[in-house]
N, C-alpha and C positions, 0 to 999 in steps of 0.2 A: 695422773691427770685423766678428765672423762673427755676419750675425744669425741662424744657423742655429743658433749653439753656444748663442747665450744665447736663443732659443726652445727650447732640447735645458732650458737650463737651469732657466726660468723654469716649465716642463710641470713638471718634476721638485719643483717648489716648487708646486703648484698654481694655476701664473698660464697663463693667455691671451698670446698675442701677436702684436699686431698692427702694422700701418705705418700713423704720417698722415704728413699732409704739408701745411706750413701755408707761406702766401707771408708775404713780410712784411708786419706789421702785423696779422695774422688774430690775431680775441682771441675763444677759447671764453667764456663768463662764467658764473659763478656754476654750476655742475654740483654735484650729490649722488647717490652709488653708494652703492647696499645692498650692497658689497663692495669691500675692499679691493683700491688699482688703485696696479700698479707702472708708472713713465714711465721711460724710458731718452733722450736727447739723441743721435741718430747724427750729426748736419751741423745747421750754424747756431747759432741761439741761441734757445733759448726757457727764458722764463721760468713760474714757477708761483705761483699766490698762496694762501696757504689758513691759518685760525686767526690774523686780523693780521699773516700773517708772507710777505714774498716769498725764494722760493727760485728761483736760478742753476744748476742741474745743468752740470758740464763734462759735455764730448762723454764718452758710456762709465757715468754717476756715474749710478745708482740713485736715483729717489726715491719711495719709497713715501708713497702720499696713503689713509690710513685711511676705511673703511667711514662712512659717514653724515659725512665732513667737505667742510663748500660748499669749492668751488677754481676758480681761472680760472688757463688757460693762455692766454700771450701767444707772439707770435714777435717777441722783442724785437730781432732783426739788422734787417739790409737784404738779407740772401738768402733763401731761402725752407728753412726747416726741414724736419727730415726726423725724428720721433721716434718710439721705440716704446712701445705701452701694453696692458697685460695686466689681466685681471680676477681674483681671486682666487675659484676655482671650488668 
């Protein structure tokens, strides 16, 4: 994936974008942004949790997490993740 193209892309949609990088087992919990935050999956697996519901993004698959909603990111593999996350500016 060009994470050049889709920080080209993500600018033009009014997002941030940035790289983490979680080993396995790393679990953010319970987080809330006064602004909507787009996650993208490059390598591994991580999961998101947020409004009762757990989300799976494949590698590439968009997941927008809305302004004021709590969410925990998991790194649900055995390799260490590599995802991106933008701020809606």
């Amino acid at each position: 994936m060009d994470w050049e193209k889709i920080r080209a892309d993500w600018a033009a949609r009014g997002f941030s974008c940035g790289l983490w990088v979680d080993p396995p087992g790393k679990v953010w919990a319970d987080f809330v942004h006064d602004t909507d935050e787009l996650v993208m999956v490059m390598e591994g697996q991580q999961g998101f949790e947020m409004t009762g519901k757990s989300y799976r993004p494949r590698i590439g698959e968009e997941l927008l997490i809305p302004a004021g909603t709590r969410h925990t990111a998991r790194n649900t593999g055995q390799v260490t993740s590599k995802w991106l996350y933008g701020y809606k500016r």
